[in-house]
ChimeraX commands (.cxc) that place a marker at each C-alpha (Angstrom):
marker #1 position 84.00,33.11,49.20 radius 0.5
marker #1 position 87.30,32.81,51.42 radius 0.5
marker #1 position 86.45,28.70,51.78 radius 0.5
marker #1 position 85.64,28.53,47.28 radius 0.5
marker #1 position 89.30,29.80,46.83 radius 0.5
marker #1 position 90.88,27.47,49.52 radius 0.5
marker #1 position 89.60,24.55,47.64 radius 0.5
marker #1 position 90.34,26.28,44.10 radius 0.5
marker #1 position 93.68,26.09,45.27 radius 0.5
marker #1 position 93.22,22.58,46.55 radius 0.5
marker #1 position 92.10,21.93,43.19 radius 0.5
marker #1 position 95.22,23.67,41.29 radius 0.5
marker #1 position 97.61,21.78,43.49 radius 0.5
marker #1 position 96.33,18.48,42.51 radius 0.5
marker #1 position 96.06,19.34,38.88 radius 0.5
marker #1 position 100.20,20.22,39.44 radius 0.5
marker #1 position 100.93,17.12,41.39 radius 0.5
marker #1 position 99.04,14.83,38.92 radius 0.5
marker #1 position 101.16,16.87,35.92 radius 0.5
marker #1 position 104.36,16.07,37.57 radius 0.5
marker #1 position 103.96,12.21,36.57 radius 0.5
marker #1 position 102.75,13.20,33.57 radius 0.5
marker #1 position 103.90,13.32,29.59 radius 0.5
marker #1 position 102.54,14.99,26.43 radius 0.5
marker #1 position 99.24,16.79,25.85 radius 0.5
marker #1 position 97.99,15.62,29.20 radius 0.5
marker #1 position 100.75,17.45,30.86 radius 0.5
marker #1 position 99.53,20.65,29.47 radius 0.5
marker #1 position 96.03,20.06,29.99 radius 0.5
marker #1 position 96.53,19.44,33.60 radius 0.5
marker #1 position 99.08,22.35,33.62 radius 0.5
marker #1 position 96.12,24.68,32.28 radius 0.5
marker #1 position 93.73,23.17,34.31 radius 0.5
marker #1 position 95.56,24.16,37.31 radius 0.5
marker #1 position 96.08,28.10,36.06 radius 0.5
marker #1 position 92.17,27.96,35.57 radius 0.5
marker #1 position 91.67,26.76,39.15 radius 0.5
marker #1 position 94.18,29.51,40.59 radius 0.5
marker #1 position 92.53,32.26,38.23 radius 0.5
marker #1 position 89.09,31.40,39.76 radius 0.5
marker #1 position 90.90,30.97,43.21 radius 0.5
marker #1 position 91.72,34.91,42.91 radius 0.5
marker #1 position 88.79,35.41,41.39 radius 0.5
marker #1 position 86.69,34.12,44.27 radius 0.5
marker #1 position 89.14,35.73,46.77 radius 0.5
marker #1 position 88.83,39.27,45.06 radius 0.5
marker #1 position 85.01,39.03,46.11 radius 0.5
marker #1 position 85.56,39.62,49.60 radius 0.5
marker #1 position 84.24,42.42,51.14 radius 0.5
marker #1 position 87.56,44.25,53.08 radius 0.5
marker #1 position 85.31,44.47,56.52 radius 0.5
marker #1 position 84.87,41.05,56.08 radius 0.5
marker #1 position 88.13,40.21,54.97 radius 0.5
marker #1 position 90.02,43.21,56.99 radius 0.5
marker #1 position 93.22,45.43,55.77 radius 0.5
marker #1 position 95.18,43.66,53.32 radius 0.5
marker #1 position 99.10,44.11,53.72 radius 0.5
marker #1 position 100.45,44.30,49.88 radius 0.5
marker #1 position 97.91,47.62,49.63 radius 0.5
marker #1 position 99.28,49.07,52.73 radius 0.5
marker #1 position 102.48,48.65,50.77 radius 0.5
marker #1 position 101.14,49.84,48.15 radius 0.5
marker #1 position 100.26,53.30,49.60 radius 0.5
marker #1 position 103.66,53.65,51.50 radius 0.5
marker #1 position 105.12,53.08,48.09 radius 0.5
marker #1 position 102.84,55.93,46.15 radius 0.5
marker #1 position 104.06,57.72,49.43 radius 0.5
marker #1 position 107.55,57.42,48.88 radius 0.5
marker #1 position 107.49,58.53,45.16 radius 0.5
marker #1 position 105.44,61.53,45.73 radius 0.5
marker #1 position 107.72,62.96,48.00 radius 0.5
marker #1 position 110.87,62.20,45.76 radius 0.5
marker #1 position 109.51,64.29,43.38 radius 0.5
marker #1 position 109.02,67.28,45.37 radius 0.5
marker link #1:1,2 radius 0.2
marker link #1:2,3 radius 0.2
marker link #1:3,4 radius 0.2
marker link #1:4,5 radius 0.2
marker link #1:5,6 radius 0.2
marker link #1:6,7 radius 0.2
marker link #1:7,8 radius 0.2
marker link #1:8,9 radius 0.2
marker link #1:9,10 radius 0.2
marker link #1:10,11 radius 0.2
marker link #1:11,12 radius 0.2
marker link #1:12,13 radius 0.2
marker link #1:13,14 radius 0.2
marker link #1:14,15 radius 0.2
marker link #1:15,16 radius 0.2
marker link #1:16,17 radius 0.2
marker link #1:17,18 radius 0.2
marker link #1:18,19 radius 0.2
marker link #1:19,20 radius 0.2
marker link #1:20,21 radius 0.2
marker link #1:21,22 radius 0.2
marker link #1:22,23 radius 0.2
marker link #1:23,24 radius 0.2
marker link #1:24,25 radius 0.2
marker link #1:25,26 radius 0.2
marker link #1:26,27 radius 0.2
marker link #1:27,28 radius 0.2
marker link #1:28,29 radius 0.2
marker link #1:29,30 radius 0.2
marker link #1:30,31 radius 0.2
marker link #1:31,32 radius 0.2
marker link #1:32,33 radius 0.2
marker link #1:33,34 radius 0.2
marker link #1:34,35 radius 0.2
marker link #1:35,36 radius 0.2
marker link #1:36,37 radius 0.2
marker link #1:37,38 radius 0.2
marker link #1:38,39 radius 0.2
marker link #1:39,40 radius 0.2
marker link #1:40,41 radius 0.2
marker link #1:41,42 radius 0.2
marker link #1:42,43 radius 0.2
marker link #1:43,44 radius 0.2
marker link #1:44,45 radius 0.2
marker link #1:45,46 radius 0.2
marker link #1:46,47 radius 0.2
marker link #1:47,48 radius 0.2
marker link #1:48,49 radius 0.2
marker link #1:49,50 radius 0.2
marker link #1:50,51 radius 0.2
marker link #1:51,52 radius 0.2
marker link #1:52,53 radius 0.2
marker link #1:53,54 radius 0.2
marker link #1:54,55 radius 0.2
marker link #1:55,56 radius 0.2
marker link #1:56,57 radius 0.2
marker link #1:57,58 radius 0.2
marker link #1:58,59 radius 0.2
marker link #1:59,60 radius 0.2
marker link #1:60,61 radius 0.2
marker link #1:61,62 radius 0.2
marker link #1:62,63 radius 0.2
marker link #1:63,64 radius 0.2
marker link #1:64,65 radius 0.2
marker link #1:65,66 radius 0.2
marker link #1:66,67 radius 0.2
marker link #1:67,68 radius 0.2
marker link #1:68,69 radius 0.2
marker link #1:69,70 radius 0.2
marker link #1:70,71 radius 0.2
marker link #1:71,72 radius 0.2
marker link #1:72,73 radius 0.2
marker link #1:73,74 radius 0.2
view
């Protein structure tokens, strides 16, 4: 799944770089073309199994910040 949201991406960046030149209605078509293609980029990504895809930092975060709160209420 990691390798379908690299090239989702690839995707959503050429969709942006083609809407830079751009004007009109086919500005905003490529524009939500390329939120489509980063949706399904996060999409695919979120499909990863964690062993396969091992600790991810912002939930570390996360947890220090649920952390953080709990004790500032005590």
């Amino acid at each position: 799944m990691r390798v379908l949201a690299t090239r989702y991406r690839c995707r959503a960046h050429e969709c942006l770089e083609i809407a830079r030149a751009s004007v009109g209605e086919k500005r905003i078509i490529l524009l939500d073309l390329a939120q489509t293609w980063l949706r399904l980029a996060q999409e695919a990504g979120a499909l990863i199994p964690r062993t396969a895809a091992g600790p991810s930092q912002p939930v570390v975060q996360q947890q220090q910040q649920d952390q953080a709160t709990d004790d500032d209420v005590q």
